[in-house]
N, C-alpha and C positions, 0 to 999 in steps of 0.2 A: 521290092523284096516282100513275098510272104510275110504272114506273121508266123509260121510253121517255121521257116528257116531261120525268122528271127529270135524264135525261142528255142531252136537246136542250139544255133549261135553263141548266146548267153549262156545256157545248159553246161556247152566246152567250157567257154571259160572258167567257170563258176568252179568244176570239176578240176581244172588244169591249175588254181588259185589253190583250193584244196590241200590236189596232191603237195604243190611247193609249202603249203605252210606245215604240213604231217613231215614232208623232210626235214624243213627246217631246226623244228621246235620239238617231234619226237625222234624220229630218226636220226636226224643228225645232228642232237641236241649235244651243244660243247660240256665236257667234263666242269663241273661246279669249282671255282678256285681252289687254293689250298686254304687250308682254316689253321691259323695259329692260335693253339689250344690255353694258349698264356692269355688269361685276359687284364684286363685293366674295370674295376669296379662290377666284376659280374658277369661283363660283357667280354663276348667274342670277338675278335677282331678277324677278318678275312683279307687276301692279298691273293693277287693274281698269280698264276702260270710265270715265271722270269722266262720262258723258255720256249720255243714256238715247234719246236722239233726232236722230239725223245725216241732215241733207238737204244733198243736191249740187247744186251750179246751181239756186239760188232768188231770187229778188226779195223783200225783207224792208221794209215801212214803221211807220214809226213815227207815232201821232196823239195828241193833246192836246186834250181837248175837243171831238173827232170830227172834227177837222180835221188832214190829212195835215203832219206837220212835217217828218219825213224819209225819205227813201227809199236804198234802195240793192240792189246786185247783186251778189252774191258766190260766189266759189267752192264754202264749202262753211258751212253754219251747224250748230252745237250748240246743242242747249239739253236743258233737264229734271234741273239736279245737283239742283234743289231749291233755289238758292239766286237763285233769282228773277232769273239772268241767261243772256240768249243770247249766243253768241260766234259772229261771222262774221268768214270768212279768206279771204284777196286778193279785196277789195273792188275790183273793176275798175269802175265808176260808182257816185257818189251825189249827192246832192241834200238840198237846206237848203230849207226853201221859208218863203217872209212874204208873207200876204196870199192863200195859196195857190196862189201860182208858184213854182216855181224862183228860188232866188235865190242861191245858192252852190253850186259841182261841186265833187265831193272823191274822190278815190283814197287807199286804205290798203293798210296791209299785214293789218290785223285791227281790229275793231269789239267793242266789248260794250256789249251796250244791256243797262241796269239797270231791271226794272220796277216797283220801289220807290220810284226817285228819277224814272223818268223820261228820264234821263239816256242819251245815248249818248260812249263813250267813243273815241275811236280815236286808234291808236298802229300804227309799223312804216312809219315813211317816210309821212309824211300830206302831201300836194300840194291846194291848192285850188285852184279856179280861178272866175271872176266874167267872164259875158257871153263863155264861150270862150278868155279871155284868163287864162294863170297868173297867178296873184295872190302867194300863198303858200306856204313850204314849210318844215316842222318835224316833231317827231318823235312830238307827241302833242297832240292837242286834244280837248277837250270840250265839250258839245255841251247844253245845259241849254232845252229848248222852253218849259218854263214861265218864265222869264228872259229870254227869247228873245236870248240872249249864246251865242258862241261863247269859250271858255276855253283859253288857250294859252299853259302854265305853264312853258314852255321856251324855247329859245332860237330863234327864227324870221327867214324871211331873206323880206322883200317883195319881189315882184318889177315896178319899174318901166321906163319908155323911158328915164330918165336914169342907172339903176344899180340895186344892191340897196341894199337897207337893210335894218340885221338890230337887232335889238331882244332883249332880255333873257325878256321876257313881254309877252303882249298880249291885248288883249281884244276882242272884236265886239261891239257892241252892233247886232242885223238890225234892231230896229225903227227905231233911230233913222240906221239908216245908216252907222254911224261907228268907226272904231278906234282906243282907248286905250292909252297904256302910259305905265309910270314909270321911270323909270333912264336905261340909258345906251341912244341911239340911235346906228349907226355908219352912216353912209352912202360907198358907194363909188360913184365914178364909172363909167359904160359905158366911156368911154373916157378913157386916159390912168391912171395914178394917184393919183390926188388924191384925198383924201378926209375928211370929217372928223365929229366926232363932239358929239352935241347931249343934253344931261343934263337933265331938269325930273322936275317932280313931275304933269303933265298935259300930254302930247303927242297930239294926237288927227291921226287917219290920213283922208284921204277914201278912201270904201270901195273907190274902183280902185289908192290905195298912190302917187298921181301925186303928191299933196299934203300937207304937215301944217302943223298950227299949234302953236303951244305957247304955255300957260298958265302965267300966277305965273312962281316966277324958272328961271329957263333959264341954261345957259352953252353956249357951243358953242368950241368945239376945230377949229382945222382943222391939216391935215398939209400942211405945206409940201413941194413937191418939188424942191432944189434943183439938179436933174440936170440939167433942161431948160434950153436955150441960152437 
C-alpha cells in the first residue's frame, strides 16, 4: 500500500471520528438534568430526567379487548421510566365510553394510566360531567375498564337541580348505570338552608345524581332551621 493512500486512509477516519464526536457532544448534546432549586447547606442538588419520552399536546386512548374505553387530551404526557406507567397533565377533555359511545366527560389536573392493571387513575381537581351537564366533583377517581366501575375513594359532592349532595365514597357501576355508596350522605338544599343527612349500608344514585334510593336499614337526620319566621 502507498503511503499516499495510507495517509488518505487515516485523513477519513480522522474526519469520520470528528464528525461523530460534534454530533455526539454538540449536536446532539442531551438536555442537562432537572436542578432542584431547594438546596441543603448552599448547595444545589440535581436529579435526572424520571422520564424518557415527553409529548406536548397529544390525544391519548385507552382499549380493552380492542375496543376504545377512554379517551383523553392533555397538555403534556410522559412515559418510558420502565414502570409500565404513562402520566398525563391538565387533562382539558376526556371520555368514559360503554357500548362504544361516550358516556362520561371528565377534566383533571393529571392522569396515570397503569398498563399492568389496565387502570387509569386521575387526580388534581377531577370534575365529571354526563350528557354536558356537571354531574360530579372530587379529588381523585379511578377508572378500572375491565370492571367497568368508576372508583372514588374520597370525598365527592353530586351536583343536582335540588342541591348538592356529598358523599364519603362512591362507586359507578357504567354497565349497569348506577351509583353506590355506604356511610353518611349529606344533602344540602339549592335554596334556603335546610339540610339533612342519610346513613345506610346501600344508597344507590341514578346515574344523572336527580335521584337515590336506599337499601336495608337507613337513618336520616334532618337539620331543622329555626330562624325562619
Amino acid at each position: 500500500m502507498s503511503t499516499k493512500l495510507v495517509k488518505t486512509v487515516s485523513m477519513s477516519v480522522a474526519v469520520l471520528l470528528a464528525c461523530a464526536l460534534i454530533y455526539a457532544f454538540v449536536i446532539n448534546r442531551p438536555d442537562p438534568p432537572d436542578v432542584d432549586h431547594a438546596s441543603v447547606g448552599g448547595r444545589v442538588s440535581r436529579r435526572p430526567a424520571s422520564r424518557d419520552l415527553l409529548f406536548d399536546g397529544v390525544t391519548v386512548e385507552g382499549r380493552q379487548g380492542g375496543e376504545r374505553t377512554w379517551m383523553l387530551s392533555a397538555v403534556r404526557v410522559e412515559t418510558g421510566a420502565g414502570d409500565g406507567r404513562a402520566e398525563m397533565y391538565e387533562i382539558t377533555e376526556g371520555q368514559i365510553y360503554r357500548n362504544g359511545r361516550a358516556h362520561l366527560t371528565f377534566s383533571a389536573g393529571r392522569g396515570v394510566y397503569d398498563r399492568r392493571t389496565g387502570q387509569l387513575r386521575l387526580d388534581g381537581g377531577v370534575k365529571v360531567a354526563s350528557d354536558g351537564k356537571d354531574l360530579l366533583a372530587t379529588d381523585e377517581v379511578v377508572w378500572d375498564p375491565k370492571q367497568s366501575r368508576v372508583l372514588i375513594p374520597g370525598k365527592t359532592e353530586i351536583a343536582t337541580s335540588a342541591g348538592v349532595v356529598t358523599v364519603g365514597k362512591l362507586e359507578v357501576d357504567i354497565a349497569a348505570d348506577k351509583m353506590h355508596t355506604a356511610g353518611d350522605v349529606l344533602v344540602k338544599e339549592a335554596e334556603g338552608q335546610r339540610s339533612f343527612c342519610v346513613e345506610g349500608d346501600d344508597i344507590r344514585f341514578s346515574s344523572d345524581g336527580e335521584s337515590f334510593e336506599a337499601r336495608g336499614k337507613t337513618t336520616v337526620q334532618f337539620e331543622l332551621d329555626d330562624s325562619e319566621d
